[in-house]
C-alpha positions as CSV (number, residue, x, y, z in Angstrom):
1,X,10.0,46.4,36.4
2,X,10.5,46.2,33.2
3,X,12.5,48.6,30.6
4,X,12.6,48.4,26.8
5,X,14.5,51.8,25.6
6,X,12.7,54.6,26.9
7,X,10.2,52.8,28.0
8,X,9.6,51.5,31.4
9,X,6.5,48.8,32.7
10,X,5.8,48.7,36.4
11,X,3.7,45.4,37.0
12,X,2.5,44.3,40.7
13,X,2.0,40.6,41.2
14,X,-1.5,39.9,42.0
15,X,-2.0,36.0,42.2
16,X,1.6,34.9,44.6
17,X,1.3,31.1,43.7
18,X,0.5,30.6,40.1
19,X,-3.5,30.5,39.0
20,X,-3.8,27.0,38.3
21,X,-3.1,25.5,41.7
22,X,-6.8,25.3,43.6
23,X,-5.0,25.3,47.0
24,X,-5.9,22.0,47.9
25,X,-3.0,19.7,46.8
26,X,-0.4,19.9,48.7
27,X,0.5,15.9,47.9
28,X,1.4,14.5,44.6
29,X,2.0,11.7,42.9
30,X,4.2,10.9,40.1
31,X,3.9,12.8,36.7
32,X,1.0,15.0,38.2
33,X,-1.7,17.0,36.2
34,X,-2.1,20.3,36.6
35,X,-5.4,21.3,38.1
36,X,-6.9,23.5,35.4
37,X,-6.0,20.6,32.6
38,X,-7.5,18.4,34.6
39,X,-10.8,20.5,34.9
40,X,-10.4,21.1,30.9
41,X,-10.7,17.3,30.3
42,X,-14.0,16.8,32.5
43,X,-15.6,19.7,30.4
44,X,-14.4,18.5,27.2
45,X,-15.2,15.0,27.6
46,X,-18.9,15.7,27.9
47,X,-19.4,14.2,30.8
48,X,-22.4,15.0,32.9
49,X,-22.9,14.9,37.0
50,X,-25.3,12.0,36.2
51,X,-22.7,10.1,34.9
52,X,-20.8,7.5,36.3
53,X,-16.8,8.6,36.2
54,X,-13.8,6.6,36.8
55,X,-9.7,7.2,37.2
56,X,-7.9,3.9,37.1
57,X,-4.6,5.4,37.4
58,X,-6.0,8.8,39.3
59,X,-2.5,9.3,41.1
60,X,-3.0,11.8,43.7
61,X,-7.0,12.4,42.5
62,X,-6.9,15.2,40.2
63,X,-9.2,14.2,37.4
64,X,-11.3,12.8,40.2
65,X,-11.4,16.2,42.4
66,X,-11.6,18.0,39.5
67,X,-15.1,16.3,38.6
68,X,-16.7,16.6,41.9
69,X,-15.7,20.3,41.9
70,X,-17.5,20.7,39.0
71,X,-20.8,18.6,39.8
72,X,-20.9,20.3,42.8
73,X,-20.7,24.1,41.5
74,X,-17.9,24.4,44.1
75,X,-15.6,27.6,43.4
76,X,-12.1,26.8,42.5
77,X,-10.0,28.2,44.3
78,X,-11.7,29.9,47.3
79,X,-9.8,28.4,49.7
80,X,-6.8,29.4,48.6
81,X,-4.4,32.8,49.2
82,X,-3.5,35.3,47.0
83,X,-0.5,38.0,46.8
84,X,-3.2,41.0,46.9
85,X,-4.3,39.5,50.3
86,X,-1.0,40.9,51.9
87,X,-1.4,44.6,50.1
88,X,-1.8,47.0,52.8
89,X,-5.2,48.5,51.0
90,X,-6.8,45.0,51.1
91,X,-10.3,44.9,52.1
92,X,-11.0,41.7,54.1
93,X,-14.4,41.9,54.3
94,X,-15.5,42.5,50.6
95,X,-13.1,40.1,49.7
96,X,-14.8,37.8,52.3
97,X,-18.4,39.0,51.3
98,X,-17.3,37.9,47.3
99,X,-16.0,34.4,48.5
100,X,-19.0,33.7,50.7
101,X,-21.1,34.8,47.3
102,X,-19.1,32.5,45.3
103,X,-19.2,29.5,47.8
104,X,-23.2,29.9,47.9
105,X,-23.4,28.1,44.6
106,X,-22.5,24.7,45.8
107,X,-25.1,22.3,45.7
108,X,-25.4,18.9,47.3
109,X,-25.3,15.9,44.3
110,X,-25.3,12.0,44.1
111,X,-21.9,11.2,42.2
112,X,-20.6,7.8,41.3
113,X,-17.3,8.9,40.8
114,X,-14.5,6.7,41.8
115,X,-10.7,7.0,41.5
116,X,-8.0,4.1,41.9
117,X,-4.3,3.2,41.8
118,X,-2.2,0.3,42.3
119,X,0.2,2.7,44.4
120,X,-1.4,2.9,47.9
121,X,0.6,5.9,48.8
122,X,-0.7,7.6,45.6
123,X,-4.4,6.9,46.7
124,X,-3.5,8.2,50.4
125,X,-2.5,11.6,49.1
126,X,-5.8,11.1,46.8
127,X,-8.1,11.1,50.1
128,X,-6.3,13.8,51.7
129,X,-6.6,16.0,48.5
130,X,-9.6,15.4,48.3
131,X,-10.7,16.1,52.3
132,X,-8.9,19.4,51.4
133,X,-11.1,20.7,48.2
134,X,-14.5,19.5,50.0
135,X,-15.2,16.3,48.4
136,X,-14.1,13.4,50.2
137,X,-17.6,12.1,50.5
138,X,-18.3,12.1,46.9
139,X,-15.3,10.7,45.7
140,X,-14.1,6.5,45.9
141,X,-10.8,5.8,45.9
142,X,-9.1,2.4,45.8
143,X,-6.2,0.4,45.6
144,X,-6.3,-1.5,42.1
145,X,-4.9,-2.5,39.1
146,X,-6.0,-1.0,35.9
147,X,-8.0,-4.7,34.7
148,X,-9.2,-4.7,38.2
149,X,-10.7,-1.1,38.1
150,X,-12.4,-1.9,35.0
151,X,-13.3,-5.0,36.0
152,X,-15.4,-3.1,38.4
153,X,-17.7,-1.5,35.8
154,X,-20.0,-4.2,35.4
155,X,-21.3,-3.0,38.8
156,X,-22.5,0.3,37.7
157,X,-26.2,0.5,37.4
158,X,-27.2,0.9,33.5
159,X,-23.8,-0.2,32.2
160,X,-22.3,3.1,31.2
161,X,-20.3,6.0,31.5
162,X,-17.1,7.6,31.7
163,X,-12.8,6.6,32.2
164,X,-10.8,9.8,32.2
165,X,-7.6,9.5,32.8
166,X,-3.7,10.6,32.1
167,X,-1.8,7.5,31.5
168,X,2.2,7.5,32.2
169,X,3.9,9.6,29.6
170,X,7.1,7.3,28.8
171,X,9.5,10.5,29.0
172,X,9.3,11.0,33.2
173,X,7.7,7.8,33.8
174,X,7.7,4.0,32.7
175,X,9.2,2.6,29.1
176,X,7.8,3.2,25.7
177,X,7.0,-1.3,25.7
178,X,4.9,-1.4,29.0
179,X,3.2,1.8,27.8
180,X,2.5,-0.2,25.0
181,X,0.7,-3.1,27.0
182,X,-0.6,-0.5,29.4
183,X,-2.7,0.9,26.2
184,X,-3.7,-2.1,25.2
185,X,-5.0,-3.4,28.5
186,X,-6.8,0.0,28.8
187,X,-8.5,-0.7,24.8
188,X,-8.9,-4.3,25.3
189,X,-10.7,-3.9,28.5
190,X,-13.1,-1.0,27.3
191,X,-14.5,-2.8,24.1
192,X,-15.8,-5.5,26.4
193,X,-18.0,-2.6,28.2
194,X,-20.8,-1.7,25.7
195,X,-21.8,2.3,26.4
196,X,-18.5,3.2,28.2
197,X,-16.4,6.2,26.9
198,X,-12.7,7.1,27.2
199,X,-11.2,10.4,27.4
200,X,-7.2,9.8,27.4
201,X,-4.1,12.4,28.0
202,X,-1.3,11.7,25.8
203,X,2.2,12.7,24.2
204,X,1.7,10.3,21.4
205,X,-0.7,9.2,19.7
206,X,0.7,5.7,18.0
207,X,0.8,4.3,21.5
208,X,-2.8,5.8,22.0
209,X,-3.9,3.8,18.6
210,X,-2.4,0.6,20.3
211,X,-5.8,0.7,21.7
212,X,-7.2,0.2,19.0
213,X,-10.7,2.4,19.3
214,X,-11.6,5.4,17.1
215,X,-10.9,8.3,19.0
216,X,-10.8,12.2,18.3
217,X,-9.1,14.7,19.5
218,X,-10.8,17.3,21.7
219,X,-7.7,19.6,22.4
220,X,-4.0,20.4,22.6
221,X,-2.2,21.7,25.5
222,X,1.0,21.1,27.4
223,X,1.5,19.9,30.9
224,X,4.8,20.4,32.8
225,X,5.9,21.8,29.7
226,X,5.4,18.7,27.7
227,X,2.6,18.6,24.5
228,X,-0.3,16.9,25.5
229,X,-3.6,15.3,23.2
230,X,-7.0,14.9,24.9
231,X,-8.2,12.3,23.4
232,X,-12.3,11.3,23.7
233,X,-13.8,7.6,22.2
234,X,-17.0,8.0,22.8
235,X,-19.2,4.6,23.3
236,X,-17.0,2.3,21.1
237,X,-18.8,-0.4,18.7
238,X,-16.7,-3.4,19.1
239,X,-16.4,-4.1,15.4
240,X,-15.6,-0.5,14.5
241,X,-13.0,-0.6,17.1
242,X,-11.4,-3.7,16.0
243,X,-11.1,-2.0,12.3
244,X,-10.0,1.2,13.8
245,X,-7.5,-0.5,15.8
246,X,-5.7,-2.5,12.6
247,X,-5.9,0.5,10.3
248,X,-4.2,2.4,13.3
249,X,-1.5,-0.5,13.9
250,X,-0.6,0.1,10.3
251,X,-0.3,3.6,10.3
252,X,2.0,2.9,13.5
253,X,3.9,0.6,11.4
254,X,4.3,2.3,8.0
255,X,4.7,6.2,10.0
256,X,5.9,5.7,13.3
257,X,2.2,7.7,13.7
258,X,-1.7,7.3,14.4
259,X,-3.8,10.3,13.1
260,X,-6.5,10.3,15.6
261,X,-8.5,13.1,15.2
């Protein structure tokens, strides 16, 4: 209830657990993604079900989940329970008659989407996410480094596809210098694989042009309450990257700032 002079709202809470959790991860890793960002960056990106997709730092799978969900038409968020469930004019079986409708639109795909992590606990809670939302089976997760996980891509029919992924931030996890050579790695690895694109989450996008590849901004947004850039490179020409990456390095050095967009 709410009451503003003479003036008084009534509101009932509908939803109980707030509308971006799907219901199926009840394990986290460190910094996590919310669910609904996570889904935002597989639509932005471009991807397409056909695609290969890869997290090397997936945490506890969310960009990976996320994907799958989406290839497979699968309805966020049926599993899950809502506030109105426990109202005492709830209708259990139209609401079970509109879930069953919804869940009817999953289809059965052939996905090359893979998820790893050089914390093994982190890729545990990955699996059993993922056995939660559906897609176990469609999903590969692994324990490995970030060089080793792209290392990997040469074994991808066709030579191409996607890396979406939310790096450390720098303000909950890790130090602003290994961000630094984590960025790096993640450029200097990706200009070596000819028809691969990036999609990156940041908070700050000098460490994102210590990449050194021409990216552009897809979106804004905040997660956990810090301001986040989705960032997209879409198949990177070595040379333009390698120009890219020395205009942004002086930018960084003369602004303390990359423009990326």
């Amino acid at each position: 209830m709410r009451i503003v002079h003479d003036e008084c709202e009534i509101s009932a809470d509908t939803s109980g657990v707030l509308l971006h959790r799907r219901g199926y991860r009840n394990e986290i890793a460190k910094a996590p993604l919310r669910e609904t960002l996570a889904a935002a960056m597989v639509l932005a990106s471009g991807w397409r079900p056909n695609e290969p997709l890869i997290d090397p730092m997936c945490g506890s799978g969310t960009i990976s989940i996320e994907a799958a969900l989406f290839a497979r038409r699968i309805a966020p968020g049926a599993n899950r329970q809502f506030q109105f469930m426990n109202w005492p004019n709830f209708d259990a079986g139209l609401w079970k008659e509109i879930i069953d409708g919804a869940r009817s639109g999953a289809i059965d795909a052939r996905l090359d989407i893979r998820g790893s992590d050089r914390d093994a606990g982190a890729i545990s809670s990955a699996t059993r996410n993922a056995e939660r939302a559906g897609v176990v089976a469609d999903i590969r997760f692994a324990v490995s480094s970030l060089s080793g996980s792209i290392a990997e891509l040469a074994d991808v029919p066709d030579g191409e596809g996607w890396i979406l992924t939310n790096p450390p931030y720098g303000i909950r996890v890790g130090e602003r210098g290994d961000l630094r050579d984590l960025y790096a790695t993640l450029g200097a690895n990706l200009r070596n694989k000819q028809g691969w694109r990036l999609g990156v989450l940041t908070t700050d996008r000098a460490l994102a042009g210590q990449m050194r590849l021409p990216l552009r901004s897809r979106f804004d947004s905040r997660n956990g309450g810090i301001p986040v850039s989705f960032l997209v490179c879409e198949k990177p020409n070595v040379k333009e990257a390698r120009t890219t990456g020395h205009d942004a390095q002086r930018r960084e050095t003369g602004k303390g700032r990359v423009r990326a967009d």
